[in-house]
C-alpha positions as CSV (number, residue, x, y, z in Angstrom):
1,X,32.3,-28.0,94.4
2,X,32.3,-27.0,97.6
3,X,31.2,-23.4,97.1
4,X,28.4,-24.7,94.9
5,X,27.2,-26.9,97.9
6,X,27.3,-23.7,99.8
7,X,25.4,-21.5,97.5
8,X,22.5,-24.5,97.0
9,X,22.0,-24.5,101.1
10,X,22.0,-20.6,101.1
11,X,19.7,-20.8,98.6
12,X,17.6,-23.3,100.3
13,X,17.7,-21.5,103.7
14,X,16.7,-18.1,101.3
15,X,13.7,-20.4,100.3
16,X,12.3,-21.6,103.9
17,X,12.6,-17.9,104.7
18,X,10.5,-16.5,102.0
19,X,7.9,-18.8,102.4
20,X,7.9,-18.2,106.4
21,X,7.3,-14.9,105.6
22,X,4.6,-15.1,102.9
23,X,2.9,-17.8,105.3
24,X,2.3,-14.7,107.8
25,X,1.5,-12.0,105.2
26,X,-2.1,-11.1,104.9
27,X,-3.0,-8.9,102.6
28,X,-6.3,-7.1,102.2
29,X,-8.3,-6.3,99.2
30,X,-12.0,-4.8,98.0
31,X,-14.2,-4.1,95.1
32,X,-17.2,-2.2,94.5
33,X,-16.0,1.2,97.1
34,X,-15.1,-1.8,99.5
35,X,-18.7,-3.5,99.6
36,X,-16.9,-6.9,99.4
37,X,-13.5,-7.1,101.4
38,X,-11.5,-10.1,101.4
39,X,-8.4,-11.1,103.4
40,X,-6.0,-14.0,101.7
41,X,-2.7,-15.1,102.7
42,X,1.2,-15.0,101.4
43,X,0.2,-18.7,99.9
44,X,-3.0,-17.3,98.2
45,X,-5.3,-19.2,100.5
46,X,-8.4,-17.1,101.3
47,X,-9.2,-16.2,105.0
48,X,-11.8,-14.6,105.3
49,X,-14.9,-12.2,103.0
50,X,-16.8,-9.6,104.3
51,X,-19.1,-8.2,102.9
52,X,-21.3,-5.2,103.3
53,X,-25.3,-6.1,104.5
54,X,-26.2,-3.2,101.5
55,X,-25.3,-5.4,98.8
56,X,-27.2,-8.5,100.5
57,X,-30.4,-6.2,99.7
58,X,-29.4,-6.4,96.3
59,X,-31.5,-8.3,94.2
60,X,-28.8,-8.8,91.9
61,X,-26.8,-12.0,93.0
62,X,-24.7,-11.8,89.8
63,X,-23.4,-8.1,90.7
64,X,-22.3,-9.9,94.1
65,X,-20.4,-12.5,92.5
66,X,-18.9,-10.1,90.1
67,X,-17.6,-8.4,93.2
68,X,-16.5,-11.6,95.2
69,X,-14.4,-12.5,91.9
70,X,-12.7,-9.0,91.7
71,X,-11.8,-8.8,95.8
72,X,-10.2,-12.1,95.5
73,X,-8.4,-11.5,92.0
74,X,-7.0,-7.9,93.9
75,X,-5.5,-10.0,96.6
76,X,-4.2,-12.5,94.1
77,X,-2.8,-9.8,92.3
78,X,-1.6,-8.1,95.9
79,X,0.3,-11.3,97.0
80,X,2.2,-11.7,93.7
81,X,3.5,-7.7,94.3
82,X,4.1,-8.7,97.4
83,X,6.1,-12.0,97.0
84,X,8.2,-10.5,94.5
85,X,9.0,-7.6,96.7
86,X,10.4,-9.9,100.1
87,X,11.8,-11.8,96.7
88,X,13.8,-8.8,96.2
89,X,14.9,-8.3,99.7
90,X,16.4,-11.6,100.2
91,X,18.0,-11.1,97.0
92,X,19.5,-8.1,97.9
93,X,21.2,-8.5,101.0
């Protein structure tokens, strides 16, 4: 019992670690040859959009929403791959 004590506080502390780490990954993402860039964070919380004054011309708000939608999906996507590989350090060592 006492080694399964030890291996659910190792765990635990493996945890805390992962999610310290994802808290202060950013990761970066664009669509559209990077007309809309967006930055989110390990916990998938957006930080910030930029996006390029060309496409504000546009008169084609849906095109800019299209865009908006695939930035943030790439991040999404960027923070899973991203999660799973600190994942696999911790797991490793």
């Amino acid at each position: 019992m006492k080694n399964l004590g030890q291996m659910m506080k190792q765990a635990q502390q493996m945890q805390e670690e992962l999610q310290k780490q994802m808290e202060q990954t950013v990761i970066e993402a664009s669509a559209g040859g990077e007309m809309v860039s967006v930055k989110m964070n390990g916990n998938k919380q957006l930080l910030s959009i930029e996006i390029d004054p060309e496409v504000l011309g546009n008169e084609d708000p849906e095109m800019l929403q299209d865009l908006i939608v695939a930035a943030v999906n790439e991040a999404t996507r960027r923070v899973d791959e991203a999660m799973r590989g600190q994942l696999g350090n911790l797991t490793a060592g």
